[in-house]
N, C-alpha and C positions, 0 to 999 in steps of 0.2 A: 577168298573166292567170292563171286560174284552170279549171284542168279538172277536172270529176267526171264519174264512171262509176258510175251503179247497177248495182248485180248483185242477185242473191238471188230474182224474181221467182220463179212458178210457178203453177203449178195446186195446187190444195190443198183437201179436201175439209172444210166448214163443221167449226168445233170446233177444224180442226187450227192448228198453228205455221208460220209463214215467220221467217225475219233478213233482213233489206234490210240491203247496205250502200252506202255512198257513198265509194269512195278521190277523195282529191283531190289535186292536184297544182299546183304553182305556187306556195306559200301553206300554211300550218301552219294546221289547223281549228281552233287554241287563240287564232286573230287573226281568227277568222270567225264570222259568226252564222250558224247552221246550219242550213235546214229541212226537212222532210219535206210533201210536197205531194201531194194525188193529185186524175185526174180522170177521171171515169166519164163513159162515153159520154152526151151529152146533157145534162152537169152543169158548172158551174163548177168551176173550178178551187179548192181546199181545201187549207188550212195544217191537215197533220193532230198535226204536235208541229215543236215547234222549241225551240233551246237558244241561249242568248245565248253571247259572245263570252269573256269573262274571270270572269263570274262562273259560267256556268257553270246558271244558271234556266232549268228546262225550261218550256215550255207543252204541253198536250194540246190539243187539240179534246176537245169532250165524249163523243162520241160513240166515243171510244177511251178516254179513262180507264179505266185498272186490266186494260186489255187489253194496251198498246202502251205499250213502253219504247224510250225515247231514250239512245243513249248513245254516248263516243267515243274514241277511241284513238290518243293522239297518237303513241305509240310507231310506229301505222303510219298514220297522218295519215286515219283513217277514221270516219266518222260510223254510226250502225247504226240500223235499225230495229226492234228483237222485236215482231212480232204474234205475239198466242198467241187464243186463244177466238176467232178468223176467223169473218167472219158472210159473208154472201152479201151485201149491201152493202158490206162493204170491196171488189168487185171495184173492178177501175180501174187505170191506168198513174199510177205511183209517182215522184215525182221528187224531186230532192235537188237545195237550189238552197243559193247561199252570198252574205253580207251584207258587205258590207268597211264600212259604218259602223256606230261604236261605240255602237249601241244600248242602253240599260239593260234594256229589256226586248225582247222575241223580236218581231221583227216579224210582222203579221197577212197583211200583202197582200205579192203575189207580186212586187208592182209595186216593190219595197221590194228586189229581193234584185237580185244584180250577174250572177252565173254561174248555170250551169243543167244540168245530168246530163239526158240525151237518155230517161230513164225505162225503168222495168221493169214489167213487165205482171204482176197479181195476178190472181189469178181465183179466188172462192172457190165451187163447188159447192154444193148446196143435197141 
């Protein structure tokens, strides 16, 4: 079994930075394919970046490239989110989900991943 806990959510005024993180537990993130998900009221569900298992290839979604950094810390078994240039669009509850097969590349669908973090709420002002 596999526990993750998001934390880092917030309110945050457009332009500004949040860190999302994901500690996990049960399991070493360096044996996990890792992702970051969000979904805004009235919207499907979205793989906003995710990082494969040993090698270590991130994916973005487009719509965050060059905004949002994927990154992880086995030291403290934690996955991370940086948003930085937050738009009013990224609002949405954030979730960090985890893959125990050994995928070459980052899974897309959510339908793909094993565990699940209960999600943190972003909300970015306009």
């Amino acid at each position: 079994q596999v526990q993750l806990v998001e934390s880092g959510g917030g309110l945050v005024q457009a332009g500004g930075s949040l860190r999302l993180s994901c500690a996990a537990s049960g399991r070493t993130v360096s044996t996990l394919a890792m992702g970051w998900f969000r979904q805004a009221p009235g919207k499907e569900r979205e793989l906003v970046a995710g990082i494969t298992r040993f090698e270590g290839n991130i994916y973005y979604t487009d719509s965050v490239k060059g905004r949002f950094t994927m990154s992880r810390d086995y030291a403290k078994n934690t996955v991370y989110l940086r948003m930085n240039s937050l738009k009013p669009e990224d609002t949405a509850v954030y979730y960090c989900a985890a893959d125990t097969f050994p995928a070459v590349e980052v899974p897309k669908s959510g339908g793909e991943y094993d565990y699940w973090g209960r999600g943190t709420q972003v909300t970015v002002s306009s």
